[in-house]
N, CA, C and O atoms as CSV, one atom per row, in Angstrom:
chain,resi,resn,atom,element,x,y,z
A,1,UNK,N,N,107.666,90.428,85.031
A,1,UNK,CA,C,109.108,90.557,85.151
A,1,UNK,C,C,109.668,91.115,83.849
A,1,UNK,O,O,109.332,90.636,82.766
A,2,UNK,N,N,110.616,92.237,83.969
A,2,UNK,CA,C,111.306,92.308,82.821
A,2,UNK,C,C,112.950,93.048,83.020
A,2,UNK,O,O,113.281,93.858,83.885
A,3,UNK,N,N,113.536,92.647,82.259
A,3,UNK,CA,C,115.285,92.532,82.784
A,3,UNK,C,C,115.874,92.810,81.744
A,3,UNK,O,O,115.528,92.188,80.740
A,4,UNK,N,N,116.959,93.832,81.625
A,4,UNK,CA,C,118.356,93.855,80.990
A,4,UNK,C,C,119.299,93.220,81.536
A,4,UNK,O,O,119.006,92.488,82.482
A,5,UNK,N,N,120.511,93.305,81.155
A,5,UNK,CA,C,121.771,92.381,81.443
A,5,UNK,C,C,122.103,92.569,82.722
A,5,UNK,O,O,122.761,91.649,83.208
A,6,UNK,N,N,121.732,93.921,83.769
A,6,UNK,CA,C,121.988,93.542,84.792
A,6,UNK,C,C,120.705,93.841,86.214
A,6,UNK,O,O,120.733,93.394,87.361
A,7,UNK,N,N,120.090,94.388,85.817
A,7,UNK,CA,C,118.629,94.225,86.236
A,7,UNK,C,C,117.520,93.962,86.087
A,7,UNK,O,O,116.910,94.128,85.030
A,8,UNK,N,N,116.921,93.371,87.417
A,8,UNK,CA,C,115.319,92.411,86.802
A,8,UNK,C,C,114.282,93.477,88.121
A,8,UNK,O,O,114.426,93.771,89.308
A,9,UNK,N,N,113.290,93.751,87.067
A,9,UNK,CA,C,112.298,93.993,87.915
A,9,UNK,C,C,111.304,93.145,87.964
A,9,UNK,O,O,111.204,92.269,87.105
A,10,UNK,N,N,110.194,93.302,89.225
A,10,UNK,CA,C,109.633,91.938,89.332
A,10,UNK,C,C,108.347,93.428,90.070
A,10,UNK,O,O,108.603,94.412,90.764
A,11,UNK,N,N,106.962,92.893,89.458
A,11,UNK,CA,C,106.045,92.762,90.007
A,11,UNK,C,C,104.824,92.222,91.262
A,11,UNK,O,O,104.474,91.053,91.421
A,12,UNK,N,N,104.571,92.833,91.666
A,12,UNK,CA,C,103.953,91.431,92.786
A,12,UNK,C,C,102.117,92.021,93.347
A,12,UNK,O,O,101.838,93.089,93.892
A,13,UNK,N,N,101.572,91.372,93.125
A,13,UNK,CA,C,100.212,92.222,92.973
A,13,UNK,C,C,99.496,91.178,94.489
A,13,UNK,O,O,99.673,89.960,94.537
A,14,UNK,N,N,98.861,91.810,95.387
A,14,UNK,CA,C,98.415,90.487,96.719
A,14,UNK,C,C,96.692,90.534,96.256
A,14,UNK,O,O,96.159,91.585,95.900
A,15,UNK,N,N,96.107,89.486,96.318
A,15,UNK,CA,C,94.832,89.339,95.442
A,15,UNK,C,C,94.371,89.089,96.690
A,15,UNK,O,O,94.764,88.405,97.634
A,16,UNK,N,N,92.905,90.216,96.358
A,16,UNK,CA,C,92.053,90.527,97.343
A,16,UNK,C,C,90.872,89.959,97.024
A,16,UNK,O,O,89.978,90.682,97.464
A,17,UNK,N,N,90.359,88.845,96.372
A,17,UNK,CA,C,89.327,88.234,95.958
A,17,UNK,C,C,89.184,86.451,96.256
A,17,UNK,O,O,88.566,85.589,95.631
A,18,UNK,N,N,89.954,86.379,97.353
A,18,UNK,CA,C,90.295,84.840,98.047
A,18,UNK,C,C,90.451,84.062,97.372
A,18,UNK,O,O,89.963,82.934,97.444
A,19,UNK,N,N,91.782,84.840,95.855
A,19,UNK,CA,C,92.501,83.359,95.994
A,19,UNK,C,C,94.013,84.139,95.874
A,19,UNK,O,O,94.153,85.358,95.984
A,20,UNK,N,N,94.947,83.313,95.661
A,20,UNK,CA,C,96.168,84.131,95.850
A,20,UNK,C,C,97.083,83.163,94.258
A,20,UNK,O,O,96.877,82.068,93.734
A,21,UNK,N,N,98.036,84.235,93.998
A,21,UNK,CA,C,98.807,83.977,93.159
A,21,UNK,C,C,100.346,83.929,93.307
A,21,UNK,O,O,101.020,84.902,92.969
A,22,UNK,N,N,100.933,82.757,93.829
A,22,UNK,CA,C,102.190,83.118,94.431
A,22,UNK,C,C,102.197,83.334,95.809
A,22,UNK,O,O,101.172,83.024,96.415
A,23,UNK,N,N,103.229,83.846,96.492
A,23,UNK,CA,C,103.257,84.167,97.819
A,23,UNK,C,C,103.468,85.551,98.230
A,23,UNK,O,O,104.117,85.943,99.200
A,24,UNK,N,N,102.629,86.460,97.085
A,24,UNK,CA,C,102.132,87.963,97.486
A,24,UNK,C,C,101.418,88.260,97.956
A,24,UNK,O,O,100.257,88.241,97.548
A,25,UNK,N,N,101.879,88.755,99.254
A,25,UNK,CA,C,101.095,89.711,100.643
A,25,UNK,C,C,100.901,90.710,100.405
A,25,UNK,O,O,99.880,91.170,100.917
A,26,UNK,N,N,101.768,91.690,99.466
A,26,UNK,CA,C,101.667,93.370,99.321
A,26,UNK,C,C,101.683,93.352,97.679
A,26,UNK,O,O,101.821,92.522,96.781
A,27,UNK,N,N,101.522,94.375,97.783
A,27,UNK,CA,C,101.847,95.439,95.964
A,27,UNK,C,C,102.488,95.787,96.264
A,27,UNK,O,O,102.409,96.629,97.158
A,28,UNK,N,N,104.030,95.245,95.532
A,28,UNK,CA,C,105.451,95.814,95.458
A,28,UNK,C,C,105.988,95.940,94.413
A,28,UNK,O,O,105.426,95.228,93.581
A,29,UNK,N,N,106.914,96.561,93.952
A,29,UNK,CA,C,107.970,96.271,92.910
A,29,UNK,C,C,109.152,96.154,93.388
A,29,UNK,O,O,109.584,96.927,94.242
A,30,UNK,N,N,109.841,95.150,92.888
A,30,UNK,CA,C,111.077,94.320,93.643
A,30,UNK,C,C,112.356,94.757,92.360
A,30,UNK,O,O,112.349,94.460,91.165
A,31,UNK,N,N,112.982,95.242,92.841
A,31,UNK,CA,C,114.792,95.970,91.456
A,31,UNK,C,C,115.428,94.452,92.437
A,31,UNK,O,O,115.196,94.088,93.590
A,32,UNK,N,N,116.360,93.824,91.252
A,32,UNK,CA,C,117.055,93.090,91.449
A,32,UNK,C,C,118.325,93.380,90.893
A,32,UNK,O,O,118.391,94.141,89.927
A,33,UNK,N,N,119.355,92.862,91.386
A,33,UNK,CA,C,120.601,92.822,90.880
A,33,UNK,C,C,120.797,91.684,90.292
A,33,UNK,O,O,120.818,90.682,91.006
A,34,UNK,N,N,120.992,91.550,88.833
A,34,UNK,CA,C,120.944,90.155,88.254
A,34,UNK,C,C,122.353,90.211,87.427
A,34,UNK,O,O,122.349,89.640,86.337
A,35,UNK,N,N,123.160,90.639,87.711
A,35,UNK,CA,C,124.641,90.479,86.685
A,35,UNK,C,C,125.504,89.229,87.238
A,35,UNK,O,O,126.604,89.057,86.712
A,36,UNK,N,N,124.967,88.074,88.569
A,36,UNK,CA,C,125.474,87.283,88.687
A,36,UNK,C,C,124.133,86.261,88.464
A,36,UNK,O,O,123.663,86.076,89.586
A,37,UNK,N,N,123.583,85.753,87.759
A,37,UNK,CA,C,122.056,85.034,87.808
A,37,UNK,C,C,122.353,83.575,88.481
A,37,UNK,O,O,121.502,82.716,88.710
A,38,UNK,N,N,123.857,83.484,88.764
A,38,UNK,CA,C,123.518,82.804,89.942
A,38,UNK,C,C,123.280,83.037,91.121
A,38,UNK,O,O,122.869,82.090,91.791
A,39,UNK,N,N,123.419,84.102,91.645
A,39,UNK,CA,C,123.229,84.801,92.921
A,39,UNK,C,C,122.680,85.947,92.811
A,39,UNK,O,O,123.418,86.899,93.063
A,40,UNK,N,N,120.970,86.308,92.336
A,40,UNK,CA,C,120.749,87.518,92.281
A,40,UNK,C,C,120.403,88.151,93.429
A,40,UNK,O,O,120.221,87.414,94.398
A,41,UNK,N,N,120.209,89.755,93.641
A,41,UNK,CA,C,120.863,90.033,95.045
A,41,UNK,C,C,119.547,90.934,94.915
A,41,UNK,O,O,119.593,91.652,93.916
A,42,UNK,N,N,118.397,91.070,95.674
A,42,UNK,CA,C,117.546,92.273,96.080
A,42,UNK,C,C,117.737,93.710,96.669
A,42,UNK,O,O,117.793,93.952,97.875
A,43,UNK,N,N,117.828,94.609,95.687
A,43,UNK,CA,C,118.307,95.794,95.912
A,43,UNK,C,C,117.272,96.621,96.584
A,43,UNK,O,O,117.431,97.198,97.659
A,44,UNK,N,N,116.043,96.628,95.752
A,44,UNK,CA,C,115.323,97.076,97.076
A,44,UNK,C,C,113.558,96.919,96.585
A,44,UNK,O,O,113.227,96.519,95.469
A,45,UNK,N,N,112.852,97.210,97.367
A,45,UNK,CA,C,111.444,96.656,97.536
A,45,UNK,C,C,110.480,97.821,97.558
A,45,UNK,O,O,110.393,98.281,98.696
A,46,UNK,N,N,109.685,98.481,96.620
A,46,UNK,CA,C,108.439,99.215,96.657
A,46,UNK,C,C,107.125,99.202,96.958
A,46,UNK,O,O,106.575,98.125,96.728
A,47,UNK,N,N,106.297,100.251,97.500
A,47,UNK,CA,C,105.257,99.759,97.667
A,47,UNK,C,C,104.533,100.476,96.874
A,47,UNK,O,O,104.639,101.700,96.798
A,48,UNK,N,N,103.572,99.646,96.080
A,48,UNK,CA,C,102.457,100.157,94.624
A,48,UNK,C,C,101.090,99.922,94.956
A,48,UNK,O,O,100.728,99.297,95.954
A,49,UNK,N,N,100.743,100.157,94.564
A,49,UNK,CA,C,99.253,100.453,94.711
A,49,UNK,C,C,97.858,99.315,93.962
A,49,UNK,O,O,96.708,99.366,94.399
A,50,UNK,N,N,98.238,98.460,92.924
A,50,UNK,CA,C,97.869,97.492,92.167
A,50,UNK,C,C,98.747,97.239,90.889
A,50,UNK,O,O,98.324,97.444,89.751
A,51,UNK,N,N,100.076,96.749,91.193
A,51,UNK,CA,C,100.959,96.466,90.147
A,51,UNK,C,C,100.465,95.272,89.061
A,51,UNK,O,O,100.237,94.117,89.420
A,52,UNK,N,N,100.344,95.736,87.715
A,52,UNK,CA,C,100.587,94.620,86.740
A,52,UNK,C,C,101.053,94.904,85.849
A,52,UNK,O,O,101.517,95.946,86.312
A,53,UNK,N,N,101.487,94.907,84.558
A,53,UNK,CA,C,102.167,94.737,83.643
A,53,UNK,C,C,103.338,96.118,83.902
A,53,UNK,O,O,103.027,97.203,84.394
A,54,UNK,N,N,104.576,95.758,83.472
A,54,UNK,CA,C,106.036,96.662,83.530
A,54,UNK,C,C,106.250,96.540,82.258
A,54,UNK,O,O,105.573,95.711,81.650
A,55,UNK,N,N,107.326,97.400,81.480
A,55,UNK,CA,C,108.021,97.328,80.480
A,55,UNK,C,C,109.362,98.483,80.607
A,55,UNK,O,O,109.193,99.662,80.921
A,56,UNK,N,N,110.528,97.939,80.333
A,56,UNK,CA,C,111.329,99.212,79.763
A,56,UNK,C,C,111.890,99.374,78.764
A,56,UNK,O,O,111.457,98.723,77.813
A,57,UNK,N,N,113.038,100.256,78.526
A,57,UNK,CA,C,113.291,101.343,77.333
A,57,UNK,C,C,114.339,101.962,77.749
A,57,UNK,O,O,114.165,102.854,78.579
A,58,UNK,N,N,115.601,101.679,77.320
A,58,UNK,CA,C,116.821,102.567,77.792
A,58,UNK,C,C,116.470,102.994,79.769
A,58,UNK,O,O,116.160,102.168,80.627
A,59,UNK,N,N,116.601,104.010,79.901
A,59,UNK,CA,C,116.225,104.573,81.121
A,59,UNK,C,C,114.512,104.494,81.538
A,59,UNK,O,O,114.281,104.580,82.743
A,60,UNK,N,N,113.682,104.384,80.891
A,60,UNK,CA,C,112.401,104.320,81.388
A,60,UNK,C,C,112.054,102.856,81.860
A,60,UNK,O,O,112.414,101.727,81.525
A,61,UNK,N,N,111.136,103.423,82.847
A,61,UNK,CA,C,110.634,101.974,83.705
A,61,UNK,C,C,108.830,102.114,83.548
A,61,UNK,O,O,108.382,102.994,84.283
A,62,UNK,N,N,108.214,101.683,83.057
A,62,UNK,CA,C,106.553,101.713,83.181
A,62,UNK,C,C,106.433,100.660,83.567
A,62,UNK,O,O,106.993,99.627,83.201
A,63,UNK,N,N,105.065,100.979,84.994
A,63,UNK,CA,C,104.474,100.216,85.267
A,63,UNK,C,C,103.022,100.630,85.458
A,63,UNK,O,O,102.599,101.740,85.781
A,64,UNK,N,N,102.234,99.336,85.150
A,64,UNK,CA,C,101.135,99.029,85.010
A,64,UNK,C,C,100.430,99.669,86.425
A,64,UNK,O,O,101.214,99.666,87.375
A,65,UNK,N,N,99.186,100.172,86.694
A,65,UNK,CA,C,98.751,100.711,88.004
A,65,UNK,C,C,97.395,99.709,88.111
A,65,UNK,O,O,96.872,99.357,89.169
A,66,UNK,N,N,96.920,99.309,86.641
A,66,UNK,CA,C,95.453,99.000,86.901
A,66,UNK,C,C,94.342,100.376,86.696
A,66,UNK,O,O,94.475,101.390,86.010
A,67,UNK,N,N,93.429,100.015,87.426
A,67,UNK,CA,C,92.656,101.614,87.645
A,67,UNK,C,C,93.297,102.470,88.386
A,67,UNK,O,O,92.664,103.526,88.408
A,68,UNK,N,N,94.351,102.525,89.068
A,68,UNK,CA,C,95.083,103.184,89.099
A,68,UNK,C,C,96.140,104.481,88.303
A,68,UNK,O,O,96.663,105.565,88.557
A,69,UNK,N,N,96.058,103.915,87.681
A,69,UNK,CA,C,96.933,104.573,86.426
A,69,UNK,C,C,97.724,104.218,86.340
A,69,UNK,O,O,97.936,103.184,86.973
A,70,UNK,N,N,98.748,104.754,85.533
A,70,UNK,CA,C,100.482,104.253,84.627
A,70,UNK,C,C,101.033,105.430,85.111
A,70,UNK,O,O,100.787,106.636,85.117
A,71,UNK,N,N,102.108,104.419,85.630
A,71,UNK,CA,C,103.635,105.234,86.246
A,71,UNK,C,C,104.648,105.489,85.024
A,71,UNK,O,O,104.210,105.094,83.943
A,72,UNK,N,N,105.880,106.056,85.000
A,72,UNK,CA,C,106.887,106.705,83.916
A,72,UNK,C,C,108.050,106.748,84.882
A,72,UNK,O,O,108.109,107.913,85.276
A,73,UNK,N,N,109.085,105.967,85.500
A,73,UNK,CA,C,110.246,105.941,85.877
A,73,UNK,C,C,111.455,106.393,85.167
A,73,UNK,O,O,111.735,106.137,83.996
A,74,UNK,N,N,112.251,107.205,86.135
A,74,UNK,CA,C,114.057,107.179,85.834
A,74,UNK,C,C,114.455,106.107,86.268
A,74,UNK,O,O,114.610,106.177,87.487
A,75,UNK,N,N,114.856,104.503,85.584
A,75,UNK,CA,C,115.628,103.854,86.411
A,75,UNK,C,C,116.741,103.784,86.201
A,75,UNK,O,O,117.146,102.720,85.733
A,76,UNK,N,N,117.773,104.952,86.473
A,76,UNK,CA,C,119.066,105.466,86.061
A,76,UNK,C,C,119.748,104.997,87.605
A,76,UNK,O,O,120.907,104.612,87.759
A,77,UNK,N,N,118.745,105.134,88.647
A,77,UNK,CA,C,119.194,104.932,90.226
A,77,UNK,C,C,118.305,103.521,90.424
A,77,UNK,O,O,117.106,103.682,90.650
A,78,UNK,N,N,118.705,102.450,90.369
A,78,UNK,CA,C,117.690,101.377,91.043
A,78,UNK,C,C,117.807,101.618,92.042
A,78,UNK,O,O,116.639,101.730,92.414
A,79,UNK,N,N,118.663,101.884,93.201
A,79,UNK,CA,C,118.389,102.204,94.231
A,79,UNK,C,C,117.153,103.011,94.865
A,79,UNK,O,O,116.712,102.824,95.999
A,80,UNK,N,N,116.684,103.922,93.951
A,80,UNK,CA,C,115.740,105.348,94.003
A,80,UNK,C,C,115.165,105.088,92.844
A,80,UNK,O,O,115.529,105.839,91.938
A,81,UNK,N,N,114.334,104.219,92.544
A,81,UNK,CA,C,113.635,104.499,91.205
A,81,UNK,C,C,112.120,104.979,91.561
A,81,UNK,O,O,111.539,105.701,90.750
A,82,UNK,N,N,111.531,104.619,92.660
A,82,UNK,CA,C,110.517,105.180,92.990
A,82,UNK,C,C,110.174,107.019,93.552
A,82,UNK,O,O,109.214,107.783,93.449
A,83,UNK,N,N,111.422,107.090,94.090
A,83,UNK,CA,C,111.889,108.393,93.930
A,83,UNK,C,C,112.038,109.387,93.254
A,83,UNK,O,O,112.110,110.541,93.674
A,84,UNK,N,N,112.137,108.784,91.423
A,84,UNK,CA,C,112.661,109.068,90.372
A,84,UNK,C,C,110.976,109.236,89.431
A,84,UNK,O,O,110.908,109.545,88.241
A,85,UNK,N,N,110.051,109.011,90.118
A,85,UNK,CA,C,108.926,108.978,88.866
A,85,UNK,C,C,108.750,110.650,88.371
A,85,UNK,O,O,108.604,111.688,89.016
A,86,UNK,N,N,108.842,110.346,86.890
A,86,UNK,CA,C,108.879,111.150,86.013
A,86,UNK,C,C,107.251,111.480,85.559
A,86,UNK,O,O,107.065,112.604,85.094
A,87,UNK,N,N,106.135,110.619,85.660
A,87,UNK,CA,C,104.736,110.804,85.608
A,87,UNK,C,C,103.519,110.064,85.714
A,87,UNK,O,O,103.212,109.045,85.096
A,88,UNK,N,N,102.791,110.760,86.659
A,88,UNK,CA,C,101.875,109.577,86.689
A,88,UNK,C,C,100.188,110.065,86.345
A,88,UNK,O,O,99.493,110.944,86.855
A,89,UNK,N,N,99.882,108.960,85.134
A,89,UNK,CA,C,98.608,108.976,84.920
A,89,UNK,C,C,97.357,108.525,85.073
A,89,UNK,O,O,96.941,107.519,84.499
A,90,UNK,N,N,96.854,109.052,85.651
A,90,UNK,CA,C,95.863,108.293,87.276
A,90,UNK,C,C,94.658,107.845,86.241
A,90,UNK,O,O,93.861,106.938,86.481
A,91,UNK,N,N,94.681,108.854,84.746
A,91,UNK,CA,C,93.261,109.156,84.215
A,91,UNK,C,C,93.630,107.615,83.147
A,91,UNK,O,O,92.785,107.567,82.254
A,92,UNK,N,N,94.585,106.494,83.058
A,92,UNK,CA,C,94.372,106.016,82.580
A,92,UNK,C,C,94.526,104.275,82.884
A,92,UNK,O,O,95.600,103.771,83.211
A,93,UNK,N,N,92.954,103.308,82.667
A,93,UNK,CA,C,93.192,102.178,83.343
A,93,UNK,C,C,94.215,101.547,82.283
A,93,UNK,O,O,94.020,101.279,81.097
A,94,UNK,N,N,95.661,101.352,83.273
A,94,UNK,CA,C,96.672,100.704,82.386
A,94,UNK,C,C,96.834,98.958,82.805
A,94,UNK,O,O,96.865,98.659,83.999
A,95,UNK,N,N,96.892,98.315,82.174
A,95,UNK,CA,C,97.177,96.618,82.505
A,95,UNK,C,C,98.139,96.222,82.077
A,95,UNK,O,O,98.564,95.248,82.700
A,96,UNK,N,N,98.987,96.668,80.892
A,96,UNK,CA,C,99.925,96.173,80.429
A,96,UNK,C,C,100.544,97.193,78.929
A,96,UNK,O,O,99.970,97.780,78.013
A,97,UNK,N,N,101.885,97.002,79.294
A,97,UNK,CA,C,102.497,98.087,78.142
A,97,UNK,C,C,103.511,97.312,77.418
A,97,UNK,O,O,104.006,96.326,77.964
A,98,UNK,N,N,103.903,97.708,76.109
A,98,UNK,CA,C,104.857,97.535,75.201
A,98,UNK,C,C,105.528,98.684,74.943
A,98,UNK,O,O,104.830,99.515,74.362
A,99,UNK,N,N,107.210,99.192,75.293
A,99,UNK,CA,C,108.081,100.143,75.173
A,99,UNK,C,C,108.695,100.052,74.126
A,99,UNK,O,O,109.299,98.980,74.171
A,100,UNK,N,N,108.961,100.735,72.884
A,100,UNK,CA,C,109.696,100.296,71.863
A,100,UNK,C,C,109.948,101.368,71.686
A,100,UNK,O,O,109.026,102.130,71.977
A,101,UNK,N,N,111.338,102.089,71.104
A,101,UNK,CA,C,112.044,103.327,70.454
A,101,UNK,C,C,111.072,104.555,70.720
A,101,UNK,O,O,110.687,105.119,69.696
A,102,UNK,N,N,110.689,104.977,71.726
A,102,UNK,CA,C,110.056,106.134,72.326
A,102,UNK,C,C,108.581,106.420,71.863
A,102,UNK,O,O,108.046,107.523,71.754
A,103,UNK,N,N,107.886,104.815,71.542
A,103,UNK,CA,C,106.503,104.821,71.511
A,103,UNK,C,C,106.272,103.694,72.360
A,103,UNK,O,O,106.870,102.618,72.357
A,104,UNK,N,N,105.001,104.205,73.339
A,104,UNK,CA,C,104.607,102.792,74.591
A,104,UNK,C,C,102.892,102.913,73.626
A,104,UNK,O,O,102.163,103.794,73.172
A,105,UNK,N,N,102.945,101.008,73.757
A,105,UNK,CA,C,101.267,101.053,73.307
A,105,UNK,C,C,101.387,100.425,74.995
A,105,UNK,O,O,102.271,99.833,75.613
A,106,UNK,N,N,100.012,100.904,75.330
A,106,UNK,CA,C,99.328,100.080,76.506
A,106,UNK,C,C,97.754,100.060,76.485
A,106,UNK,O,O,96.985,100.979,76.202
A,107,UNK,N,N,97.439,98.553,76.923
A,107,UNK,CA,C,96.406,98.748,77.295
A,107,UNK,C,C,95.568,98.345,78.180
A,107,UNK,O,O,95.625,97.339,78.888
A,108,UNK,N,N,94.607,99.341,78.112
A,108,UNK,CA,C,93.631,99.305,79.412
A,108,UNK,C,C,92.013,99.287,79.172
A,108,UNK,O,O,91.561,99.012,78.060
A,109,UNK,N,N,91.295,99.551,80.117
A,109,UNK,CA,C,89.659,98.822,80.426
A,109,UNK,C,C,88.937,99.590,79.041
A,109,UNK,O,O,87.813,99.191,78.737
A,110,UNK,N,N,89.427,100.440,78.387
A,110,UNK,CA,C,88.734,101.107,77.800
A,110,UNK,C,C,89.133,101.498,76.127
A,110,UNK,O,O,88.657,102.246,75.273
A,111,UNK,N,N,90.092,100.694,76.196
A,111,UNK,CA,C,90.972,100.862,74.752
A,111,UNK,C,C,92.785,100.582,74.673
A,111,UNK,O,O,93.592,100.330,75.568
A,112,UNK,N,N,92.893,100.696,73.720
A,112,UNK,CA,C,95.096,100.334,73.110
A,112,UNK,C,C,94.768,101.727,73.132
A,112,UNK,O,O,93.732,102.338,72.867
A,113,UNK,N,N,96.470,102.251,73.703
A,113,UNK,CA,C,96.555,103.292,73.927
A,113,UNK,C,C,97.924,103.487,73.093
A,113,UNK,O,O,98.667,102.528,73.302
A,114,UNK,N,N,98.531,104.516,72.140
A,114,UNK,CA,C,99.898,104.884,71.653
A,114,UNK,C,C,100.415,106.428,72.646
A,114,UNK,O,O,99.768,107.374,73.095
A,115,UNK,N,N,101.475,106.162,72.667
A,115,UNK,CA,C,102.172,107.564,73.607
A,115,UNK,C,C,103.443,107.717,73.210
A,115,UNK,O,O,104.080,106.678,73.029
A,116,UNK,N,N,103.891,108.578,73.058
A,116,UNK,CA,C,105.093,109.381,72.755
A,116,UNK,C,C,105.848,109.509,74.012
A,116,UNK,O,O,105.042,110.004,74.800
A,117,UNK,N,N,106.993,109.320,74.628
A,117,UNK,CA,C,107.867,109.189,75.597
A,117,UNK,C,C,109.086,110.079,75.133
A,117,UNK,O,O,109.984,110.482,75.872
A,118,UNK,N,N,108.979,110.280,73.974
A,118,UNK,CA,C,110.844,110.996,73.668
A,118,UNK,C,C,111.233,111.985,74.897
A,118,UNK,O,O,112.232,111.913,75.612
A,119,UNK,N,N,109.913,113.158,74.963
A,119,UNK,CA,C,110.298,114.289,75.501
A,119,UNK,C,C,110.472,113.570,76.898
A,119,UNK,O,O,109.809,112.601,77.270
A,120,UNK,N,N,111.661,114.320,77.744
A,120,UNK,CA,C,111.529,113.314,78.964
A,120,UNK,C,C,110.710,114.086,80.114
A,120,UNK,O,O,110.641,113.618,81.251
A,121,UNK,N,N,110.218,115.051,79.823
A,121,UNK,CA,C,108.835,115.238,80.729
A,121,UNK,C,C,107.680,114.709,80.663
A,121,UNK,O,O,107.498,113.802,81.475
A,122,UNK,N,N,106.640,115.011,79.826
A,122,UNK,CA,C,105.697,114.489,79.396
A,122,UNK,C,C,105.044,113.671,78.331
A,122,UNK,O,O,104.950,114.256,77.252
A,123,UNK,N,N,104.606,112.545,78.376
A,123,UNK,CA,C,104.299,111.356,77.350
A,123,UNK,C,C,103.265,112.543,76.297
A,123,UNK,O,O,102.818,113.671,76.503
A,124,UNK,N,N,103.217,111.734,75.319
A,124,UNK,CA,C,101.759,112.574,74.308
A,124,UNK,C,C,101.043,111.689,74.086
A,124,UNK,O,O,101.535,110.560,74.060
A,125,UNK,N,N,99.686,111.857,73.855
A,125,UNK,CA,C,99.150,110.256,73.057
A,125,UNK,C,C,99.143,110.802,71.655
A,125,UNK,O,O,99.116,111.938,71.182
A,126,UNK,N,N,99.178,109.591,71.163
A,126,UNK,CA,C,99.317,109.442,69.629
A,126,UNK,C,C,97.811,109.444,69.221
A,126,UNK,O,O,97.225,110.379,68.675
A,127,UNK,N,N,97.346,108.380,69.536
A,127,UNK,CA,C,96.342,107.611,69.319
A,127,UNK,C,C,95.695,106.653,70.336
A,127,UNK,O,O,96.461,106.158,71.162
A,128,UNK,N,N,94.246,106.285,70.397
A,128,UNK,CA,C,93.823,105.374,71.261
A,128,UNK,C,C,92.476,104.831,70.178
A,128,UNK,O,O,91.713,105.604,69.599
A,129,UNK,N,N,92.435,103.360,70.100
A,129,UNK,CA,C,91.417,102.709,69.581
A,129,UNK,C,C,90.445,102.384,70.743
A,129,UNK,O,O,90.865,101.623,71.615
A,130,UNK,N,N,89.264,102.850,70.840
A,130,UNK,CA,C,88.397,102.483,71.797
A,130,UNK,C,C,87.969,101.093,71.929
A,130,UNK,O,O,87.992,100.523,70.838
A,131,UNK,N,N,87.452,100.093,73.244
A,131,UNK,CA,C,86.804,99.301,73.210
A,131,UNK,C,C,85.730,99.013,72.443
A,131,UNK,O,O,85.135,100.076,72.618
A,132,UNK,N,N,85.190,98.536,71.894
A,132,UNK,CA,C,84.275,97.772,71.335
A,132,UNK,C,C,82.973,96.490,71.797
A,132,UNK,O,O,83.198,95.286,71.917
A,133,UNK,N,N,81.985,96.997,71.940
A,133,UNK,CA,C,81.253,95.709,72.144
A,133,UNK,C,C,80.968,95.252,70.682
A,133,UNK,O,O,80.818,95.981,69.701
A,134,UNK,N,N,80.905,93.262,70.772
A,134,UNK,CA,C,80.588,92.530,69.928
A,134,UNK,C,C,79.505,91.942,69.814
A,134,UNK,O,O,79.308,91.190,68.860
């Protein structure tokens, strides 16, 4: 889950290895309307492919794909944010990201990854520290 003052996005991953976490049936991403947090209101419901870790950044929305790869959202429209993907990188296993002032570290099966986000087309990598065996 991660939220500004008036929206929460929510993750939901359905575990295919018999046991379950929560009461997720699908891979969705859920936009909420949270500017009353007593009454937050579901704006609308996506379907993803192996959602885990999200982060945002002014207008950007990343989410986690898994071996899937990492998504790059406009969420300027919650209504249409899936509509709105700005890029997706299939070539990288993502699990979880940190968005800060137009650098995302994330990482995945194979290393921490740094990326450049300013340009609003395409991310750059900075840098990636590889895995390590110990």
């Amino acid at each position: 889950v991660v939220a500004d003052d008036n929206f929460a996005y929510v993750t939901l991953r359905a575990m295919d290895n018999g046991t379950s976490c929560g009461p997720a049936q699908t891979n969705s991403l859920l936009v909420l309307d949270i500017k009353n947090l007593a009454i937050p209101k579901l704006l609308s419901t996506y379907q993803m492919r192996n959602p885990y870790g999200l982060g945002i950044d002014g207008k950007n929305l990343f989410i986690c794909e898994g071996e899937s790869g990492l998504k790059r959202f406009n969420r300027s429209e919650n209504f249409g944010v899936v509509e709105n993907m700005l890029e997706f990188m299939e070539s990288v296993d993502a699990f979880d990201v940190i968005p800060h002032d137009n650098v995302l570290i994330v990482t995945g099966k194979d290393g921490i990854y740094q990326f450049d986000y300013s340009e609003s087309k395409e991310m750059k990598l900075l840098s990636k520290i590889p895995k390590t065996k110990f």
